[in-house]
C-alpha positions as CSV (number, residue, x, y, z in Angstrom):
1,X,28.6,-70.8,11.3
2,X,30.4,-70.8,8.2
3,X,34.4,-69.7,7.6
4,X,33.3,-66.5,5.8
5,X,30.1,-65.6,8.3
6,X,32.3,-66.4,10.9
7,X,35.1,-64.2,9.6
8,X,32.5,-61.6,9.3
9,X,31.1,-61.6,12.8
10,X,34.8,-60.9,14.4
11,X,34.3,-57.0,12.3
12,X,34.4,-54.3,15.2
13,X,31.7,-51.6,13.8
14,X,28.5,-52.0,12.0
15,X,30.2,-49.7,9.1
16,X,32.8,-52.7,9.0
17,X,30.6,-55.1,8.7
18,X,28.8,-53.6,5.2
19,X,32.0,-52.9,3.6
20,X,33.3,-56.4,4.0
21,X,29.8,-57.8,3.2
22,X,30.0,-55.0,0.0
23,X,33.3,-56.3,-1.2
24,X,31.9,-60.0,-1.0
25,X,28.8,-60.0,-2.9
26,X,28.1,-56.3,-4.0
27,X,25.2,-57.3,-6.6
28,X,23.2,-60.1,-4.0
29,X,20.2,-58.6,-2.6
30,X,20.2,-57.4,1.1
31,X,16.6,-55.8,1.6
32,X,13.7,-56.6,-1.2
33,X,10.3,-54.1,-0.4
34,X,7.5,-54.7,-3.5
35,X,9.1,-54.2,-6.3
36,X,12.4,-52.3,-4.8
37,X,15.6,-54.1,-3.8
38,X,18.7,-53.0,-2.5
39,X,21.8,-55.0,-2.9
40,X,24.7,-54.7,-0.8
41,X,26.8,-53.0,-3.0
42,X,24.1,-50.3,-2.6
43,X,24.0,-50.5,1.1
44,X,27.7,-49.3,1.0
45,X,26.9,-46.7,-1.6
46,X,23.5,-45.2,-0.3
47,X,24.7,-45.6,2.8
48,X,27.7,-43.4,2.4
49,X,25.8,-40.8,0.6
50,X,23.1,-40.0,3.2
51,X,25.7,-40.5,5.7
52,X,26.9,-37.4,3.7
53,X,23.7,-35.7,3.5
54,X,22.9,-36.0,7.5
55,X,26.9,-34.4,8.2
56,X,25.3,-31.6,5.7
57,X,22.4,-31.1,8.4
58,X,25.1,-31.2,11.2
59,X,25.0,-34.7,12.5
60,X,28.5,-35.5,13.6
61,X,29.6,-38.5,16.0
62,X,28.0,-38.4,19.1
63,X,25.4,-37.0,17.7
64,X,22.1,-38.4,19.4
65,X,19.6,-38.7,16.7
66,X,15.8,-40.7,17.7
67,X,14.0,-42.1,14.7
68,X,10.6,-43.3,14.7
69,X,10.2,-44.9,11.5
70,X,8.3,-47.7,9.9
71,X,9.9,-50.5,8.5
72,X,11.7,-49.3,5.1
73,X,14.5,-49.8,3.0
74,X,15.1,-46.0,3.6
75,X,14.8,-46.5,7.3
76,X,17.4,-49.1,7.3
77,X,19.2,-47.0,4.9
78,X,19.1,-44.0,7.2
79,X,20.4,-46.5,10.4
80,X,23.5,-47.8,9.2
81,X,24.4,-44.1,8.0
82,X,24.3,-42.9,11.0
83,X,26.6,-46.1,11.9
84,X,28.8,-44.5,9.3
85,X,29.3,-41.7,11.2
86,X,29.3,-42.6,14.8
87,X,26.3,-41.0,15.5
88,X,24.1,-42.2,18.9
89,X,20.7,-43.6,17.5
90,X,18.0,-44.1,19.5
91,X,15.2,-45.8,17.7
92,X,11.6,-45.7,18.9
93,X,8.5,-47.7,17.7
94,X,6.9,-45.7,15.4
95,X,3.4,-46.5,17.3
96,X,4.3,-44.5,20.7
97,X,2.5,-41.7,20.6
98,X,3.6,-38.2,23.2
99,X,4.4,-39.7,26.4
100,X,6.5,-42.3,25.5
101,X,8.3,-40.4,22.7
102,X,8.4,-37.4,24.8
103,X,10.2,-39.0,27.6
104,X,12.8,-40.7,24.6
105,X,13.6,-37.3,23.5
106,X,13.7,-35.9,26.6
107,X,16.3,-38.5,28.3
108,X,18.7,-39.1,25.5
109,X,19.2,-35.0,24.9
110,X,18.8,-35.5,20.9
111,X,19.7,-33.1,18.7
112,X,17.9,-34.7,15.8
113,X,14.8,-36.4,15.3
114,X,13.4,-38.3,12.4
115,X,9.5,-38.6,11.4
116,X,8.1,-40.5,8.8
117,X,5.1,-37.4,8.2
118,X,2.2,-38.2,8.2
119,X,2.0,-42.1,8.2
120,X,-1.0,-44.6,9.0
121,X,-3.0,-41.6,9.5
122,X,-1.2,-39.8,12.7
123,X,0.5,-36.6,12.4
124,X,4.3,-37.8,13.2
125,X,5.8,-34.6,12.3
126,X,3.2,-32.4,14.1
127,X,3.9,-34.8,17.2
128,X,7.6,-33.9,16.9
129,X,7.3,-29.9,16.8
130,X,5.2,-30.2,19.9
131,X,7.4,-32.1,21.5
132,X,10.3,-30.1,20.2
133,X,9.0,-26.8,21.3
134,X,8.8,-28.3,24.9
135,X,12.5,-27.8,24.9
136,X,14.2,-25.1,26.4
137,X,17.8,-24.2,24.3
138,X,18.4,-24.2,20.8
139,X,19.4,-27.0,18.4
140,X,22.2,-28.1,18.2
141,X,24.7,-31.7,17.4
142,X,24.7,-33.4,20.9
143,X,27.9,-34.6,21.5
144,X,27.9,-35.8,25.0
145,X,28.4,-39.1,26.5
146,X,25.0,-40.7,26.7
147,X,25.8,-42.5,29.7
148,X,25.8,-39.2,31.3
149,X,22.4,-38.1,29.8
150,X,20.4,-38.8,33.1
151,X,17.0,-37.4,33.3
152,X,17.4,-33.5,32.4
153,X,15.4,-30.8,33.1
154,X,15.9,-29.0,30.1
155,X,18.1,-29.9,26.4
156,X,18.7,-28.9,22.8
157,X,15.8,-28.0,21.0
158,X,15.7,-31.4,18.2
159,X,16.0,-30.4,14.8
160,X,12.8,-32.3,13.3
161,X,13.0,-34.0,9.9
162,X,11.0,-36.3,8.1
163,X,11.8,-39.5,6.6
164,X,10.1,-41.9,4.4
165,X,10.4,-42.0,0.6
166,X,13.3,-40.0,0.3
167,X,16.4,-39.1,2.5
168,X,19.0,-36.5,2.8
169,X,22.1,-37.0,0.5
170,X,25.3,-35.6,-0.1
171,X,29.0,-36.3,-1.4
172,X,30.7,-39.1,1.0
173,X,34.1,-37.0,0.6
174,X,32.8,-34.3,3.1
175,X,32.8,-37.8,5.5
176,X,35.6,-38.5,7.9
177,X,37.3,-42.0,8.1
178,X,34.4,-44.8,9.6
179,X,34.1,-45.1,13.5
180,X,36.8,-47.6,14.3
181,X,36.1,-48.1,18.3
182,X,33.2,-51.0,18.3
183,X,32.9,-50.4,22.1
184,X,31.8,-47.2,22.1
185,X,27.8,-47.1,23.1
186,X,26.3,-45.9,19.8
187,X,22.6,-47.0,20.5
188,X,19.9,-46.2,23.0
189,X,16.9,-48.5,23.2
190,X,14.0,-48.3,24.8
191,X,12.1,-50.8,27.8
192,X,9.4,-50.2,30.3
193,X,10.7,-52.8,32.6
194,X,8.7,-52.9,35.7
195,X,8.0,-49.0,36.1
196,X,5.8,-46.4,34.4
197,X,8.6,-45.0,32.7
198,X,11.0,-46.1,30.2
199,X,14.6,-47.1,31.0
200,X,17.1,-46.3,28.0
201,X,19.4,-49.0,27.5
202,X,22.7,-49.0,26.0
203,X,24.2,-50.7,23.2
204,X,27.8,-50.2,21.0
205,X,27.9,-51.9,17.7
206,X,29.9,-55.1,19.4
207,X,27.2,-56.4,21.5
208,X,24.3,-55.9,19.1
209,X,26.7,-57.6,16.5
210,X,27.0,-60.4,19.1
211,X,23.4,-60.9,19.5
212,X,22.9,-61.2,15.6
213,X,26.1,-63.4,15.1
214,X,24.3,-65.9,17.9
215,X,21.3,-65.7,16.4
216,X,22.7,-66.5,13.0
217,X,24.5,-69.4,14.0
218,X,21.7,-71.0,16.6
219,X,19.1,-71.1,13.5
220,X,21.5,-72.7,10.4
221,X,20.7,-70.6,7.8
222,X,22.5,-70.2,4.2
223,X,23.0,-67.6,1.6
224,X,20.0,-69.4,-0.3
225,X,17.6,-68.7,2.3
226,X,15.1,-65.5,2.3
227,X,14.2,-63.9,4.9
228,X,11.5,-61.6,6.1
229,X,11.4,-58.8,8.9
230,X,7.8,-58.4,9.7
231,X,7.8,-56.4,12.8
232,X,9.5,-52.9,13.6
233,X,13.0,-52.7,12.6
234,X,13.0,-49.6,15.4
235,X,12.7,-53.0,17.9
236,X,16.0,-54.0,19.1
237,X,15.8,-57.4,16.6
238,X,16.1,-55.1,14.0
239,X,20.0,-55.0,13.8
240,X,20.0,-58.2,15.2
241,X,18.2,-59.8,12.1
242,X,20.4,-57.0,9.7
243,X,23.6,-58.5,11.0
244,X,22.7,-62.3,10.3
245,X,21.7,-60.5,6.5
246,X,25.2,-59.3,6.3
247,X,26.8,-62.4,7.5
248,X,25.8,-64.8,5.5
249,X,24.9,-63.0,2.5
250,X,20.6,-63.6,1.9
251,X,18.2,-60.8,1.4
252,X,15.2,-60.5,3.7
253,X,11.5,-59.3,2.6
254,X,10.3,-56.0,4.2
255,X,7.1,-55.5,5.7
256,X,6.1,-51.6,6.5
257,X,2.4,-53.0,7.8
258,X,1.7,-56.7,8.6
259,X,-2.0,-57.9,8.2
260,X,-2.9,-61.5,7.4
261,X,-4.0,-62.5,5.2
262,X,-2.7,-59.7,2.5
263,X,0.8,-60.3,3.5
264,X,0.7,-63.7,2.5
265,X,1.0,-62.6,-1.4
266,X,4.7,-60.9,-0.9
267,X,5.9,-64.1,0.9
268,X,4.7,-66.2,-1.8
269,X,6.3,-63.8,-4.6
270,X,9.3,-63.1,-3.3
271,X,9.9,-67.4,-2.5
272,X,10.3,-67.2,1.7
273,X,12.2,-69.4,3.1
274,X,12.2,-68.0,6.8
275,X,9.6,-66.3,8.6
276,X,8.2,-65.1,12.3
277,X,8.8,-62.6,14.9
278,X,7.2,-64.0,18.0
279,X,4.2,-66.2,19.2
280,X,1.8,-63.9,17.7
281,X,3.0,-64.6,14.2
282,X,3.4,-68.5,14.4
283,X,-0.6,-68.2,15.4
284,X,-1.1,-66.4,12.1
285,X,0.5,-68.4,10.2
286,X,-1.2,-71.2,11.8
287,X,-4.8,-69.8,11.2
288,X,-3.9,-69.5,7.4
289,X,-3.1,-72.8,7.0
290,X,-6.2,-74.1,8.6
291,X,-8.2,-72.0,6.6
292,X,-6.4,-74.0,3.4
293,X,-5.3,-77.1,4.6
294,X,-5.2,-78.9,1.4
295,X,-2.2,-76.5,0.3
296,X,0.5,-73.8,3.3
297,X,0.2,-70.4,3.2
298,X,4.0,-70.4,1.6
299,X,5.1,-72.9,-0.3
300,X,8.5,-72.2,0.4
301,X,8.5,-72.1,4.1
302,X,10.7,-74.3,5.8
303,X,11.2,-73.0,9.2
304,X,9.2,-70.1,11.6
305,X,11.6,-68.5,14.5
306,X,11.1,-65.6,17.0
307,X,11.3,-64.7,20.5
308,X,10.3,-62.3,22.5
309,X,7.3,-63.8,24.3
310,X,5.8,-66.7,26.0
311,X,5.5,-70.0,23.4
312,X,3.1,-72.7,24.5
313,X,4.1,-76.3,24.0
314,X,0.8,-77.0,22.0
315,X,1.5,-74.2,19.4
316,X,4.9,-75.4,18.8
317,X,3.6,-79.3,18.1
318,X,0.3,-77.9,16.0
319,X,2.7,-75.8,13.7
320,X,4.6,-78.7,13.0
321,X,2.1,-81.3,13.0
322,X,-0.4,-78.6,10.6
323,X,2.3,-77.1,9.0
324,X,5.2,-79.0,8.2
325,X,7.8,-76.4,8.8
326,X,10.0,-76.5,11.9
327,X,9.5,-73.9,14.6
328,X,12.3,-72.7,17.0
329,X,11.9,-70.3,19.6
330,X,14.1,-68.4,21.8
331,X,14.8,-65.9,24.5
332,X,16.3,-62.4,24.1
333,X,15.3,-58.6,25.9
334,X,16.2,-55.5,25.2
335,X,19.1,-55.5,27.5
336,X,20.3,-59.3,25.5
337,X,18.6,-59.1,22.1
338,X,20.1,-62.8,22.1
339,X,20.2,-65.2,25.4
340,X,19.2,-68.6,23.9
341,X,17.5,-70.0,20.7
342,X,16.4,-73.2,20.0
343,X,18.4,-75.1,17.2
344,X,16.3,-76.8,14.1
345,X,18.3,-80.0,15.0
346,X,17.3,-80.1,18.6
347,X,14.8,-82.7,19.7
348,X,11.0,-82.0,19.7
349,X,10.9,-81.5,23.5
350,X,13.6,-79.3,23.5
351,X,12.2,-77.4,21.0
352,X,8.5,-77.4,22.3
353,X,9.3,-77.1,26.3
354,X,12.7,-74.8,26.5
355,X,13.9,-71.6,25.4
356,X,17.1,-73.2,23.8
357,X,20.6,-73.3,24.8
358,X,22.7,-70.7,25.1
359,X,25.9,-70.0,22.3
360,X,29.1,-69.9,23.2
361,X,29.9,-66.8,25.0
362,X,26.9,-66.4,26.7
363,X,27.1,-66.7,30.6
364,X,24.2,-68.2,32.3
365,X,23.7,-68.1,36.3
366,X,21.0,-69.8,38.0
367,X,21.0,-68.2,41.7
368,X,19.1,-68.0,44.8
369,X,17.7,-64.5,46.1
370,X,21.0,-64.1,47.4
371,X,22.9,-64.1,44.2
372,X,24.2,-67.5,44.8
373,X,24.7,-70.2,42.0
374,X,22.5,-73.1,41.6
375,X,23.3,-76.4,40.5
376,X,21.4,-77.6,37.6
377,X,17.8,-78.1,37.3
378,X,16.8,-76.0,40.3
379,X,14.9,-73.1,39.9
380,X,16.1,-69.5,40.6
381,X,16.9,-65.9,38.9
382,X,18.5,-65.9,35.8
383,X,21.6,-64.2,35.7
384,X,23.6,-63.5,32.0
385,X,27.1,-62.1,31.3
386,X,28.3,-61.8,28.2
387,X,29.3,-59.5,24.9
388,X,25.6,-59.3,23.7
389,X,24.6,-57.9,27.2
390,X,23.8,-54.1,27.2
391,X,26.3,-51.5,28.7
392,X,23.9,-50.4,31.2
393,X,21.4,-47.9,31.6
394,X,20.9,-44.5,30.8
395,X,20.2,-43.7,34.5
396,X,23.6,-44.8,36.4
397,X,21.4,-45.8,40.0
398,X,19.8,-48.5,37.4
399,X,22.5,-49.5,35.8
400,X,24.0,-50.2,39.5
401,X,21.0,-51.8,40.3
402,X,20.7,-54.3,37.6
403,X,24.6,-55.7,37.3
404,X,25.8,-58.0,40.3
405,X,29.4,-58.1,41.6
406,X,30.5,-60.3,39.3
407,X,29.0,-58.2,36.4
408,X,25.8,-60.9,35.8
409,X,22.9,-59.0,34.4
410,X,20.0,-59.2,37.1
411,X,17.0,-60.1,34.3
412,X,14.2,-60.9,37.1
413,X,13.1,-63.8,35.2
414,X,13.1,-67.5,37.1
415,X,14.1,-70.7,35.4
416,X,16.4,-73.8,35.4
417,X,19.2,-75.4,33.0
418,X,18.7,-78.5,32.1
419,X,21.8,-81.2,31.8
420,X,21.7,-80.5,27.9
421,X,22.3,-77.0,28.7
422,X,18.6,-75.7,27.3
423,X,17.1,-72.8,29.6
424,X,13.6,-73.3,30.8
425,X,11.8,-70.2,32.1
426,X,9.5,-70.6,34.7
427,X,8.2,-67.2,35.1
428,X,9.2,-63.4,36.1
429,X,9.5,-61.5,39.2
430,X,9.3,-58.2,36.4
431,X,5.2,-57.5,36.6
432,X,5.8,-56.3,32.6
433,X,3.4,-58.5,30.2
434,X,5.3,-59.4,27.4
435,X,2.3,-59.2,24.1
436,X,3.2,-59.6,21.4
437,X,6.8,-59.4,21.6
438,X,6.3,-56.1,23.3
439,X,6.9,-54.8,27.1
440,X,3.6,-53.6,28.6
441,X,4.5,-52.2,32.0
442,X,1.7,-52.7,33.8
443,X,2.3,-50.4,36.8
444,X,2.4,-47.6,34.1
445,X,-1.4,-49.0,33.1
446,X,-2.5,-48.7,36.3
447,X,-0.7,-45.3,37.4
448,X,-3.5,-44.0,34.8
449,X,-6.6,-45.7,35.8
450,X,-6.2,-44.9,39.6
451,X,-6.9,-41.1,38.2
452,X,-10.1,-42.8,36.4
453,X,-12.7,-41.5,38.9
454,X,-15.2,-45.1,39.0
455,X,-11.8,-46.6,40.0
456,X,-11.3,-47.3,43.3
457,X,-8.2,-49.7,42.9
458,X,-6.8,-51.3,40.3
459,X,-4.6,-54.2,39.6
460,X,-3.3,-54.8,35.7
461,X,-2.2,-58.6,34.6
462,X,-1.0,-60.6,32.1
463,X,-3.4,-63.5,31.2
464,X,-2.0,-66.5,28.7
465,X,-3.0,-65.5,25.1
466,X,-2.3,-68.5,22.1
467,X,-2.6,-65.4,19.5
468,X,-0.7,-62.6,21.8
469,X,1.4,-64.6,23.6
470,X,-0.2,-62.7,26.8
471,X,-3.4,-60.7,26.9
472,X,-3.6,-57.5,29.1
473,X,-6.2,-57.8,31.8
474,X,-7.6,-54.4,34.2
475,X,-8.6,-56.3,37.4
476,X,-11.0,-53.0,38.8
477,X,-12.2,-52.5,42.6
478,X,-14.5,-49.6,42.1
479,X,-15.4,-47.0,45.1
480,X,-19.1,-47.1,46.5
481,X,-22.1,-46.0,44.7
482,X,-19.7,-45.8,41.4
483,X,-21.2,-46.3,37.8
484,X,-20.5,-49.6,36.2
485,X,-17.1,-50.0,34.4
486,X,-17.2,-51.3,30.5
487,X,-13.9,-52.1,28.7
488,X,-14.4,-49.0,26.2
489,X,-15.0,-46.6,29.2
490,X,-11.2,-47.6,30.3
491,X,-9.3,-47.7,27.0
492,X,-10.9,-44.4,25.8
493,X,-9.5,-43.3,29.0
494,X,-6.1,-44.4,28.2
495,X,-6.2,-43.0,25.2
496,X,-7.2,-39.4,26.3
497,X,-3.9,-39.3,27.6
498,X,-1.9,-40.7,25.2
499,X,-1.5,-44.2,26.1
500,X,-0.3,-46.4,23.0
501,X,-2.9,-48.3,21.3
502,X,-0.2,-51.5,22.0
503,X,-1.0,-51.4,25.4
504,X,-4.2,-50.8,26.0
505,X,-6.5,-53.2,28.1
506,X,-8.2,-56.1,25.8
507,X,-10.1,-57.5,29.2
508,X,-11.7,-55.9,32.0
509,X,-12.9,-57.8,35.5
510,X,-14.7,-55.8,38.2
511,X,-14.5,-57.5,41.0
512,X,-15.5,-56.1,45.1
513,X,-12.5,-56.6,46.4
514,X,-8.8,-57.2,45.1
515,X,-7.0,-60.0,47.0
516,X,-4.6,-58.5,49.4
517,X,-1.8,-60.1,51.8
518,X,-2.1,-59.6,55.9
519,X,0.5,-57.6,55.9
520,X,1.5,-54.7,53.8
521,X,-1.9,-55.4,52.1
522,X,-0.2,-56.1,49.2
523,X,-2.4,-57.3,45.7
524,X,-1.8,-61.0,45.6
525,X,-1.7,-60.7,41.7
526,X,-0.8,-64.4,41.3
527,X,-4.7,-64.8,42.6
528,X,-6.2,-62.7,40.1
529,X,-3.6,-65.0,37.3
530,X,-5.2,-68.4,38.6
531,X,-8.9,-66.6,38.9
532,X,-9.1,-65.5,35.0
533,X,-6.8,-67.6,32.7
């Protein structure tokens, strides 16, 4: 990392970190979005002024406020704003639909919440009202402690507003001096983990600046690079990828709704130099290229890097091999948007068979079931400490639960470190399936299906997916004398009750009996993995 990102990545507050980017290079561009672009300079200035317009609606810090927004300039816009003035942000994916967003509002006690309308041709702000009126008091600026926010009954009626090509505004001299404590936890995301519901994780502006400062440094980029965010900036790489914008000084291309091949034109106009998101997107940009070998997809591509879900070795040597670009992968949650990352400059089997090292300041344990350490190369649970790792849970009992005595995060995934000090992963006592960079819980899956009546018992897996990174599989035991099960008979199910479209099943096996221990009677999952990969 350079003197100046460097310099940059020591700044206590997200608000901090605009103003000294602002008084560095006020005319560079941060965010470019067709034929928009917003500079820095304008970051600061936009910024401030709907900072102003949200204190106007009576946001104030500590104010929890959920968005579910696409990916915008005005979204982004509306996010550091609300770093401005200290508010709590909770963002949610803007494709979770009742249950999921209900539960968000619900656990965080918001007093605001931000819709896009009507956008991709679902009702957001109708969603909102409902979900508003299923509260119980009136609106008002929540002010309390999130960590104390633990599952309530009843809360403050959200005030609902919408979002998308405009945004409230005001004068920034009704604003109070900037948030000076970067400890304070100022964000709530959201992860299923390994139960039906989601667990609210906390964040302050220091450990999500970490992550983005590692994740800066790990992959070598320069102020002459451009980048792109093609997934939601709601996801918890959002400010991760925003920070490496502000350290180093490069814009990054904005994608509200990514579809190959027709995103392949904005990459080429705008000249990208960096590109990815996960496994899903290096298969894209793979596919593209072999439908035009004789020229890439983007001329100006010179290196794809993402995380966030299983990378086969094959994909990473075709990329290269096909491609000519380098690919580096890494390993991040939403508890540690940034664990490892591969380095362009490591070797080819580094790059191709391990998750990357670790940067300095990132605690890794290796330790048996009992919590203790592991020397090198032996498999166990991976354990990580450090200033990128969450504050905890919204629930205390989980946050108890997942911190050891020594204050390790307890991440459920097995691996080893190598000698070099890169992290291989080796798989996950969580039953989530990671697709697409996204947690599918799969207990919550098949919590739903057991009410299906032709479903007798029901077990839900990842499968390995090139494109997907995993696939979701229903593995379906169905009662006597039952009807025969097709695929559309259970996602149409799902989606009668509100199921995200993200989650939904793309396989179904009915099979007459799930494999079951001696014991407990147990599913033997790992059966049904080696039966249909």
């Amino acid at each position: 990392m350079d003197e100046t990102a460097h310099a940059l990545g020591t700044s206590g507050t997200f608000w901090e970190l605009v103003e000294r980017r602002a008084a560095l290079t006020p005319d560079r561009p941060f965010l470019i979005q067709d034929d928009r672009t917003l500079t820095f300079g304008e970051l600061r200035a936009r910024g401030e002024r709907v900072a102003a317009g949200l204190w106007g609606m009576g946001v104030r810090p500590g104010s929890v406020v959920v968005w579910q927004l696409p990916t915008r300039i005005e979204t982004v816009l509306l996010s550091f704003a609300l770093t401005r003035i200290g508010a709590v942000q909770s963002p949610v994916i803007p494709f979770h639909r009742d249950r999921e967003t209900g539960f968000a509002l619900r656990e965080s006690k918001a007093g605001f919440f931000a819709v896009p309308g009507t956008w991709r041709g679902f009702d957001h702000t109708a969603m909102a009202h409902r979900l508003a009126a299923a509260r119980t008091s009136t609106p008002e600026a929540v002010t309390a402690e999130p960590a104390a926010a633990a599952a309530p009954a009843a809360g403050p009626v959200p005030l609902v507003f919408e979002v998308y090509a405009s945004l409230p505004d005001g004068d920034p001299a009704v604003l109070p001096p900037p948030p000076a404590d970067g400890t304070a936890v100022r964000w709530i995301y959201w992860t299923s983990g390994t139960t039906s519901d989601p667990k609210g994780v906390l964040h302050t502006d220091r450990s999500l600046i970490a992550g983005g400062s590692c994740l800066a440094h790990a992959l070598r980029l320069s102020a002459d690079d451009i980048g792109s965010i093609a997934f939601p900036f709601a996801h918890v790489g959002g400010p991760d990828y925003a920070v490496m914008l502000l350290l180093y000084g490069f814009p990054a291309v904005l994608f509200e709704h990514f579809a190959m091949p027709d995103a392949l034109a904005e990459y080429r106009r705008h000249g990208v130099t960096v590109a990815g998101g996960s496994t899903a997107f290096y298969s894209m940009f793979l596919a593209e290229q072999r439908r035009t070998p004789d020229r890439g997809p983007v001329p100006t591509l010179r290196l794809l890097a993402g995380g966030g879900a299983p990378k086969p070795p094959e994909l990473y040597h075709a990329v290269v091999r096909e491609m000519g670009v380098q690919l580096t992968h890494g390993y991040g949650m939403t508890e540690v948007p940034m664990i490892t990352m591969g380095a362009p400059d490591d070797t080819a089997e580094h790059l191709a068979g391990t998750e990357g090292r670790p940067p300095a300041g990132m605690e890794i344990r290796i330790t048996d079931e009992s919590g203790m350490p592991l020397p090198h190369g032996t498999d166990g649970e991976v354990r990580l400490r450090g200033e990128a790792v969450c504050k905890g849970y919204l629930d205390p009992a989980a946050t108890a639960a997942a911190f050891d005595a020594d204050g390790f995060l307890i991440t459920g995934d097995i691996g080893h470190v190598e000698p070099s000090g890169h992290l291989v992963l080796t798989g996950r006592l969580k039953d989530i399936i990671i697709r697409k960079g996204e947690n599918v819980s799969a207990k919550e899956l098949e919590d739903l299906l057991h009410g299906h009546p032709e479903v007798g018992d029901v077990a839900v897996i990842g499968l390995p997916d090139a494109e997907r990174g995993e696939r979701v599989c229903a593995v379906v035991e169905q009662p006597a004398g039952a009807a025969p099960l097709t695929l559309p008979d259970i996602t149409g199910y799902l989606r009668e009750r509100g199921l995200s479209v993200y989650k939904l099943p793309e396989q179904l096996e009915v099979v007459a009996e799930l494999p079951r221990n001696e014991t407990l009677r147990k599913v033997l999952k790992y059966r049904l993995r080696e039966r249909f990969s």
